[in-house]
C-alpha positions, -999 to +999 in steps of 0.1 A: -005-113-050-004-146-030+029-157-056+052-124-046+039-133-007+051-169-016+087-158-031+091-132-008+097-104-039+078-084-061+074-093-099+085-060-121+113-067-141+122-091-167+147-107-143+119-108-115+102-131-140+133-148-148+136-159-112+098-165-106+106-190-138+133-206-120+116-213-085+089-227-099+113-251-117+132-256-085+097-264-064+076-281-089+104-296-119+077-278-144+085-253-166+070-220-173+084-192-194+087-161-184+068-149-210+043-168-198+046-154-164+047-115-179+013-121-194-004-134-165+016-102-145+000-075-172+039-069-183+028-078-218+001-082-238-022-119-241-031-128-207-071-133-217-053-166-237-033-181-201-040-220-202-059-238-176-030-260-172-006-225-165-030-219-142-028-252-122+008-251-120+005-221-105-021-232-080+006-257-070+032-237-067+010-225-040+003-258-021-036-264-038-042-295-059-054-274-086-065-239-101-106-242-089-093-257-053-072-227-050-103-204-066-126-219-038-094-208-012-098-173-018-136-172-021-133-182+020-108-155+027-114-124+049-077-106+042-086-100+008-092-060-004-105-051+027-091-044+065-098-020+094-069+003+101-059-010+131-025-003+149-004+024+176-011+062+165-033+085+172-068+089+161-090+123+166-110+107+190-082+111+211-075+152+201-088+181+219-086+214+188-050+230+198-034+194+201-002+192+185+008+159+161+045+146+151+046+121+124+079+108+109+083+088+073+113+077+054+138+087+044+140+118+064+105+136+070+088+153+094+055+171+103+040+187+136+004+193+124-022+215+152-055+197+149-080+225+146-113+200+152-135+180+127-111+163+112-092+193+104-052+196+107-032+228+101+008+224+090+030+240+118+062+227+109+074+204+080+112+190+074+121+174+041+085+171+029+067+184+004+041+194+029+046+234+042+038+255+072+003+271+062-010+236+046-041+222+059-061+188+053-087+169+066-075+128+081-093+108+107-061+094+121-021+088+121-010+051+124+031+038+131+036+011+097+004+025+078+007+055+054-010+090+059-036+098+041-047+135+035-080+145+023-088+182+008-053+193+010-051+232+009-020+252+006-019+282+035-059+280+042-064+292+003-097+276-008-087+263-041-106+265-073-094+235-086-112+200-074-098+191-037-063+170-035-051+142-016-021+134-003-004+104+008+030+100+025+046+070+034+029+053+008+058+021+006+060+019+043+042+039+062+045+060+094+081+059+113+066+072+146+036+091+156+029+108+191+012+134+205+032+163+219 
């Protein structure tokens, strides 16, 4: 949300909307409540009932004259809900079947996955995850900052009964280090 990107913080706690409260104050000499703020968040019910005006100051807050200028704003963005996954990692464009994969997350993790071809990865080794030796999943790639996501996620090459799983690791921030080995 462009208001967290503006205040540098994420909005989940009552003191989070606390705060939020008091930099607008601090920016704009207006006052909102944090109530206010914790409907327009989804905290708390009542949100379908926000005033225009609410909606203004917010718009401000922002740097637009008003809510429909800042509406109109977003209408002409591109970096909204959609991006390529671009970045340093490896893709399986670059993998011949029998290539070997080390990705690292936080706090401690590691894999060294054996890319078997199509899209397909088997588990060799696995330290302080919750994936195992034996596991294999389909991904298209592995990207440093981005997190990994895992398609059809089996546990040691049993074809499960139940509706395929997905995985994702790194999901807060993403892929320490990736490289081919």
């Amino acid at each position: 949300m462009d208001i967290e990107h503006e205040v540098k913080r994420k909005i989940r706690t009552p003191y989070d909307f606390e705060f939020l409260a008091g930099v607008i104050w601090e920016r704009l000499h207006e006052n909102i409540s944090p109530t206010t703020l914790k409907r327009l968040w989804g905290y708390i019910d009542g949100a379908d009932t926000t005033r225009r005006m609410t909606l203004c100051l917010l718009a401000q807050f922002l740097g637009f004259a008003d809510w429909e200028t800042y509406l109109a704003s977003l209408a002409a963005r591109t970096d909204i809900e959609s991006s390529a996954f671009e970045g340093e990692g490896v893709r399986i464009n670059d993998l011949q079947p029998g290539d070997r994969v080390e990705v690292t997350w936080l706090p401690n993790r590691r894999c060294v996955f054996r890319y078997e071809g199509d899209a397909y990865f088997t588990v060799m080794e696995a330290e302080n995850a919750k994936l195992r030796v034996g596991d294999s999943f389909d991904t298209a790639c592995f990207l440093i900052g981005k997190p990994m996501y895992l398609d059809n996620l089996q546990r040691d090459k049993v074809p499960s009964t139940k509706e395929s799983v997905s995985y994702v690791a790194g999901s807060k921030n993403g892929l320490n280090s990736v490289k081919k080995l």
